[in-house]
TIMAR-443612 format. One line per field, with one value per residue (C-alpha): residue number from 1; residue in one letter; x, y negated, z negated. Coordinates in steps of 0.1 Angstrom, whole numbers. Each point is the difference from the previous one (the first is absolute). Example, Ala and Ser with C-alpha at 12.3 -4.5 7.8 and 13.67 -1.06 7.14 Angstrom:
gunu c(1,2)
titor c(a,s)
u c(123,14)
v c(45,-34)
w c(-78,7)
//
This chain:
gunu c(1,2,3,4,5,6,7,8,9,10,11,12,13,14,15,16,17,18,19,20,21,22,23,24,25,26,27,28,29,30,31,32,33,34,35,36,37,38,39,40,41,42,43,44,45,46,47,48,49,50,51,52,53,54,55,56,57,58,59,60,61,62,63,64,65,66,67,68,69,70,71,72,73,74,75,76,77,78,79,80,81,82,83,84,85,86,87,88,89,90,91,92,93,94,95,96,97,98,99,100,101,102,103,104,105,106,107,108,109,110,111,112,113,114,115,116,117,118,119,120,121,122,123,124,125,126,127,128,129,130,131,132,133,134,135,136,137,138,139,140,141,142,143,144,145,146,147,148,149,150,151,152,153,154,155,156,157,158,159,160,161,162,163,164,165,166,167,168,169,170,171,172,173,174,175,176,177,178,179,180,181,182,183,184,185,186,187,188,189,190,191,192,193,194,195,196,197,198,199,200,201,202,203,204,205,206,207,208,209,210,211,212,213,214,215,216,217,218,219,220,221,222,223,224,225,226,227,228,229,230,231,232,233,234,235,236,237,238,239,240,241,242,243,244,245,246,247,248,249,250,251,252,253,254,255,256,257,258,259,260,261,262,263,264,265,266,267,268,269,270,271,272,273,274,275,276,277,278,279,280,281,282,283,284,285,286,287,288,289,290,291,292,293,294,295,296,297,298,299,300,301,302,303,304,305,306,307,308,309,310,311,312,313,314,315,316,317,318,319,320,321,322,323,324,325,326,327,328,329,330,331,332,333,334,335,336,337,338,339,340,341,342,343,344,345,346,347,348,349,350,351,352,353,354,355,356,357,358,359,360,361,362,363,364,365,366,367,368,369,370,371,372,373,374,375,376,377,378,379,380,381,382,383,384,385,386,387,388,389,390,391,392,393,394,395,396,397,398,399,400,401,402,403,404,405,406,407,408,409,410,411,412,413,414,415,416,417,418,419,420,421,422,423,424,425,426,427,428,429,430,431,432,433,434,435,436,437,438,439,440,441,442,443,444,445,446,447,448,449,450,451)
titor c(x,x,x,x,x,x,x,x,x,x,x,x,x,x,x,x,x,x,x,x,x,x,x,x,x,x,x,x,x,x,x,x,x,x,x,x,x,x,x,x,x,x,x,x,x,x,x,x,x,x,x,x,x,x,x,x,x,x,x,x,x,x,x,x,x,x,x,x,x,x,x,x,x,x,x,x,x,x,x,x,x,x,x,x,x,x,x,x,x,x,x,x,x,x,x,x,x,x,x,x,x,x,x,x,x,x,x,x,x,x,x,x,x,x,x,x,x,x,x,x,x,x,x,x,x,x,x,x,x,x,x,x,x,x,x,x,x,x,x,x,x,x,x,x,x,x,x,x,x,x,x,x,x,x,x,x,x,x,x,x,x,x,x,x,x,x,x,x,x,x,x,x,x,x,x,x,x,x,x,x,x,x,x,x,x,x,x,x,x,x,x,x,x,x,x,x,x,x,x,x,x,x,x,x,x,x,x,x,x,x,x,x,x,x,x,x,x,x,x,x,x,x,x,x,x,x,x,x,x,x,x,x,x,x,x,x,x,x,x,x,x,x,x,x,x,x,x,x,x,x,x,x,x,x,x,x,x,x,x,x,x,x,x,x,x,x,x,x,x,x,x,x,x,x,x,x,x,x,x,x,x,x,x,x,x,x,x,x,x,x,x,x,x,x,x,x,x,x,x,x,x,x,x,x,x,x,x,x,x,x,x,x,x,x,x,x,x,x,x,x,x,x,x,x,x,x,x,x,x,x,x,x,x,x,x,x,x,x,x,x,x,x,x,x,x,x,x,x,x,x,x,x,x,x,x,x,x,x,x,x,x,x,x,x,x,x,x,x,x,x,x,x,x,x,x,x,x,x,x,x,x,x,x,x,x,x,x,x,x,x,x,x,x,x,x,x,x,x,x,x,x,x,x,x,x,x,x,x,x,x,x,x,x,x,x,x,x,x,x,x,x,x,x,x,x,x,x,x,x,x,x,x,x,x,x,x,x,x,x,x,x,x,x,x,x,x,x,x,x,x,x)
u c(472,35,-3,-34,27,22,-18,-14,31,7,-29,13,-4,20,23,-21,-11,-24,0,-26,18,36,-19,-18,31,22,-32,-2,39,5,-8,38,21,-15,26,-1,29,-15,-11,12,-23,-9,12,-17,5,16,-25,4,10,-34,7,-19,-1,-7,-24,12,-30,-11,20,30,5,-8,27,22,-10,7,32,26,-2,25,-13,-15,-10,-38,-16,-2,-41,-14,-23,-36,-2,20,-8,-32,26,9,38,-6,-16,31,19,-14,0,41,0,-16,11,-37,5,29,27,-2,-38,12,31,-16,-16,35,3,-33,8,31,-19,-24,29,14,37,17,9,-34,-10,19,-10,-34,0,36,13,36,6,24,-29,-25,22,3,-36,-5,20,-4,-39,11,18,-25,-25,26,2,-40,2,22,-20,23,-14,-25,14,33,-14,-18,31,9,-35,17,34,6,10,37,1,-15,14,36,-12,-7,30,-7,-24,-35,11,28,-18,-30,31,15,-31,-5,35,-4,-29,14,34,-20,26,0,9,33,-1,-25,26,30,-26,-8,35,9,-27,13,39,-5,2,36,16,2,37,5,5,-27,-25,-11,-12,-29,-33,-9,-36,3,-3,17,30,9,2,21,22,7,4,24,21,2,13,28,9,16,27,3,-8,-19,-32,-13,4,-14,-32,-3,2,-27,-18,-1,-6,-31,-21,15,-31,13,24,23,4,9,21,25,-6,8,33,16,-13,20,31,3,-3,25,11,11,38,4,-5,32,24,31,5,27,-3,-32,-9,-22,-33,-14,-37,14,-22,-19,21,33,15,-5,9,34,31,15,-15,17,-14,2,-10,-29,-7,-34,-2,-17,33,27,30,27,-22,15,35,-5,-15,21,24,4,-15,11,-3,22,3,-13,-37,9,-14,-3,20,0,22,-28,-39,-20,-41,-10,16,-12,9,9,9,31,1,32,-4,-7,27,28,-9,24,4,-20,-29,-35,-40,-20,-42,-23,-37,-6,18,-10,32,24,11,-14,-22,-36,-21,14,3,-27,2,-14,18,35,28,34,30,33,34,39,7,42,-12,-9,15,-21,22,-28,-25,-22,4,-27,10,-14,1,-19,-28,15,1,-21,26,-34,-5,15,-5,12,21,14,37,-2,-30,30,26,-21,-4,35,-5,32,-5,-35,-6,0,-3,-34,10,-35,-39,-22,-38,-19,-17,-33,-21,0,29,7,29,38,7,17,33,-25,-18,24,4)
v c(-1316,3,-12,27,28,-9,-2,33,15,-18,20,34,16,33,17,16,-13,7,1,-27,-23,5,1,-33,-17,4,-6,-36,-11,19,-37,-10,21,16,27,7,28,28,-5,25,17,-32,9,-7,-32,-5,-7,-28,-5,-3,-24,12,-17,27,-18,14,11,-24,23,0,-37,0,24,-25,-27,18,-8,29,11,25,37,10,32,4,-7,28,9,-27,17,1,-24,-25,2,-24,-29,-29,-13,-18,28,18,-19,-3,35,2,-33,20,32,15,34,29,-11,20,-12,-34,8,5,-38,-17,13,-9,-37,6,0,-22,-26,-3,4,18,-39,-9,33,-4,-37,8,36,-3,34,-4,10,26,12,-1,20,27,-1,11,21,21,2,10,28,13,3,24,18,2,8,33,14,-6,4,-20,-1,-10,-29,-13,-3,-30,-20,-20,-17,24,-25,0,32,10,-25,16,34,-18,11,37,22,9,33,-13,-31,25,21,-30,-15,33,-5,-38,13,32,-19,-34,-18,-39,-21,9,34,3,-23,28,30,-14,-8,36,15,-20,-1,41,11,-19,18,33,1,-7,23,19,-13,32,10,-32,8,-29,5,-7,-34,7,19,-31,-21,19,4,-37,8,27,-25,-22,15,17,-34,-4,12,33,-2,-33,-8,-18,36,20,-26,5,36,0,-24,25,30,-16,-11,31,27,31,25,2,-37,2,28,-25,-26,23,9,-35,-11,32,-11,29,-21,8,-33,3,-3,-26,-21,14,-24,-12,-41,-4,-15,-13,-12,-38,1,-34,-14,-20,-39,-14,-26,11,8,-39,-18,22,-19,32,31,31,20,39,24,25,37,15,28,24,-5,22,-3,-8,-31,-13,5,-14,-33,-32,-2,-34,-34,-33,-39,-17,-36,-33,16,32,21,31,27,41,24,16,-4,14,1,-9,-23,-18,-32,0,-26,-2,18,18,36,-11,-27,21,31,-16,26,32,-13,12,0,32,-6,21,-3,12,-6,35,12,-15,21,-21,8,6,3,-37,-17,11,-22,8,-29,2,-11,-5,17,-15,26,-9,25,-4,17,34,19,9,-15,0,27,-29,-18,-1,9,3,36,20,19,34,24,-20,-30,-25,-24,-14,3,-15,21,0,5,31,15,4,9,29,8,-7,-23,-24,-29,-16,-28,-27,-15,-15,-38,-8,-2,-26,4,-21,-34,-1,-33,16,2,35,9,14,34,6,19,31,4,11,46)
w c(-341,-12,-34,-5,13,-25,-28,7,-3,-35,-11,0,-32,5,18,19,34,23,43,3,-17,19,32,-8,-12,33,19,-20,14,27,20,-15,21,33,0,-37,-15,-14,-33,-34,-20,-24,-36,-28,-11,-39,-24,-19,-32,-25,-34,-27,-33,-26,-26,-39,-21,-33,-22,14,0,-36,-5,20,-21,-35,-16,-6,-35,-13,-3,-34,-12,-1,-36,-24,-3,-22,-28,3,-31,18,32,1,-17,23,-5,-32,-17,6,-8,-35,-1,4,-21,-33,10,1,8,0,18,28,5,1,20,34,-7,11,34,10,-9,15,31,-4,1,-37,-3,-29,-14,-1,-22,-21,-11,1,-20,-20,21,13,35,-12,-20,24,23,-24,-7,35,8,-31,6,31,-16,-25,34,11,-32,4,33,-2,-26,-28,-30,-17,-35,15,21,-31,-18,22,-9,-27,10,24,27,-7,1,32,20,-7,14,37,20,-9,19,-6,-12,-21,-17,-14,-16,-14,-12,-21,-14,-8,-20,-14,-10,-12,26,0,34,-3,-4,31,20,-7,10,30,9,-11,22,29,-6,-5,35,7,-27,15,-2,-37,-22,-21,29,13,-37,-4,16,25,-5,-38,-7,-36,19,22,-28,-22,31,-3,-32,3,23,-23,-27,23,8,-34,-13,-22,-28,-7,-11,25,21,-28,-2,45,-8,-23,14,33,-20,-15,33,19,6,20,-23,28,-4,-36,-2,23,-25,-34,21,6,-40,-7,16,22,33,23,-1,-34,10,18,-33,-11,26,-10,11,28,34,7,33,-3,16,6,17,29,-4,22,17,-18,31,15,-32,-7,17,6,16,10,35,-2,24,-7,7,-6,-26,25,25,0,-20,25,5,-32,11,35,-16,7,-31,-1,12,-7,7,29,8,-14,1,-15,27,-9,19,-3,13,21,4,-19,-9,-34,-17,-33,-23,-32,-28,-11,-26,-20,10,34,5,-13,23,27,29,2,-14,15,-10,-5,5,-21,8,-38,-34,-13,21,-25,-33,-28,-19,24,-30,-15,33,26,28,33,20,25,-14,12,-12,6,-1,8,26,-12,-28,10,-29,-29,-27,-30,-12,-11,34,33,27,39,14,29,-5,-6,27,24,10,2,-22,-33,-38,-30,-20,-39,3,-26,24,29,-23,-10,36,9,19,0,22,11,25,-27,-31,-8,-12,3,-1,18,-11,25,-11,-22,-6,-36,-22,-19,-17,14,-5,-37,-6,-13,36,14,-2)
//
């Protein structure tokens, strides 16, 4: 009789109980105690924990089963001629080159996914990777072209060898590439003609603080290119012939008026810039491209303090003016602490500095005073000074002054620039310029890049 009581209570389903069943279960064991305690309202008992075993569907375990392959793009549409070809037939196709190129182009993809790498293409049809890649994605170009309405006579003029061509217009927008697919036709461009468009077109935007920007049209393909142009040849030296050819060169491909009225004016010499051609050689400050590992391999460095070019100009002054080695180890010891510090080789300029010597970070090279349109370089650079040499000694020196009138920040300055403004003593003499390291190598500034 127990054990039935029991297990009726095991079979509650809810929480919810009824009188009949507390009234029958202390009827059932009220023969245990004959002075049984009043009882609580029973509470629900918890309900057990239920293990359920959820059963995946066929299609997700195939999914599980599939090996990760790395994303591709989706195949450009095969052509209705092609389409009913199984994997050899296409790959005669590409072999024999049956077909415009951009018929044929969309074939490689779709083998591509079907499991045949670039490698094996190429044995089989004679098409390099590099090739193949270029097929691609200028097909994939031309669409767009198609695609934005450009027009049709334009589009055709890529049927023949137009591969090359397209393919250097990728980076551009859809807007941009059907303007310089009308100037690679217009101009009869080859592939490397396309290559500096396109780099134009894209490079155009981040030259709005050069001079004569404001007068291209950024919407003309032909104005961006003889921009570069136009950069070009005020990179060299006046007069030369390699400027006069740039200069040409821009005024030939430019397409607004406004464009090559700027043009006419620097072939004309009347560029303000005219002067600073005209510079008598005295003191010239060395500019060098610090190397990649330079610093490690020199066995002797020199530690300077730095001061950001946006800080105030007492921060100069208040800099530690000396720090040197102690002991065995050479630790190196300052007068005071200070934030920014930086290693460089040994070099003359630097070693000699002895006391007062101190580091001035620009975050762009375009601050200096040579010549912008020679040497445009959007990079920081360091510029070391000698702060026990505050007065301006040489019109043909550098110098480190203040901003004027605002006491933030720091400049470069020509010594006859402060002479002119009467300005007697500075907060040092420039010694030297660090250019930051390049994988690359270009040339050191020259004696004539200097204003």
């Amino acid at each position: 009789m127990l054990s039935v009581t029991v297990n009726s209570l095991k079979t509650f389903p809810s929480f919810n109980h009824t009188t009949t069943s507390t009234t029958t279960f202390l009827s059932s064991t009220s023969f245990l105690n004959p002075h049984p305690s009043p009882l609580p309202r029973p509470k629900p008992s918890s309900p057990k924990p239920i293990s359920a075993t959820i059963i995946p569907s066929s299609s997700s375990q195939q999914q599980q089963q599939q090996v990760y392959q790395p994303f591709r793009p989706p195949p450009s549409p095969i052509p209705s001629k092609f389409r009913s070809l199984d994997a050899n037939g296409r790959l005669e196709i590409l072999a024999n080159r049956l077909g415009l190129w951009f018929e044929y182009a969309p074939l490689i993809p779709s083998l591509t996914q079907e499991g045949f790498t670039p490698p094996t293409i190429e044995e089989i049809t004679g098409i390099s990777g590099v090739e193949q890649n270029r097929l691609v994605v200028a097909a994939q170009v031309r669409d767009s072209l198609v695609q934005s309405n450009t027009d049709p006579e334009i589009v055709s003029e890529f049927d023949l060898g137009g591969s090359e061509l397209l393919y250097e217009i990728r980076l551009l927008s859809v807007q941009q590439r059907a303007a310089a697919a009308r100037f690679i036709v217009e101009n009869k461009l080859d592939a490397e003609g396309a290559q500096d468009l396109a780099r134009s077109m894209k490079d155009f935007p981040r030259r709005r603080t050069e001079k004569g920007w404001e007068s291209f049209d950024y919407a003309s393909a032909g104005d961006c290119l003889g921009f570069m142009y136009f950069r070009q040849g005020r990179e060299h030296k006046n007069p030369s012939e390699p400027r006069t050819a740039a200069l040409e060169q821009a005024l030939k491909v430019a397409q607004t008026d406004k464009a090559k009225k700027v043009i006419l004016k620097e072939l004309e010499g009347e560029s303000e810039d005219k002067e600073e051609e005209d510079v008598a050689v005295g003191v010239r400050v060395p500019v060098v491209r610090l190397k990649f590992g330079e610093v490690a391999e020199s066995t002797k460095v020199v530690i300077l303090p730095v001061c950001r070019a946006e800080e105030k100009d007492k921060e100069v002054m208040e800099a530690p003016w000396e720090c040197t080695g102690e002991g065995e180890l050479g630790v190196m010891v300052a007068e005071k602490g200070w934030k920014r510090w930086v290693v460089l080789p040994g070099w003359e300029p630097v070693v000699s500095l002895g006391k007062g010597g101190v580091v001035v970070s620009f975050s762009d090279a375009r601050v200096l005073p040579w010549k912008v349109n020679r040497w445009y370089q959007e990079e920081p650079i360091l510029v070391v000074a000698d702060r026990s040499k505050r007065e301006v000694e040489a019109d043909d020196g550098f110098y480190l002054a203040a901003v004027d009138g605002e006491g933030l920040g720091f400049k470069v300055v020509r010594g006859s620039a402060l002479t002119a403004a009467g300005v007697e003593e500075c907060l040092g003499t420039v010694v030297l310029i660090v250019r930051p390291p390049r994988h690359e190598t270009d040339d050191q500034l020259s004696e004539e890049d200097w204003e």
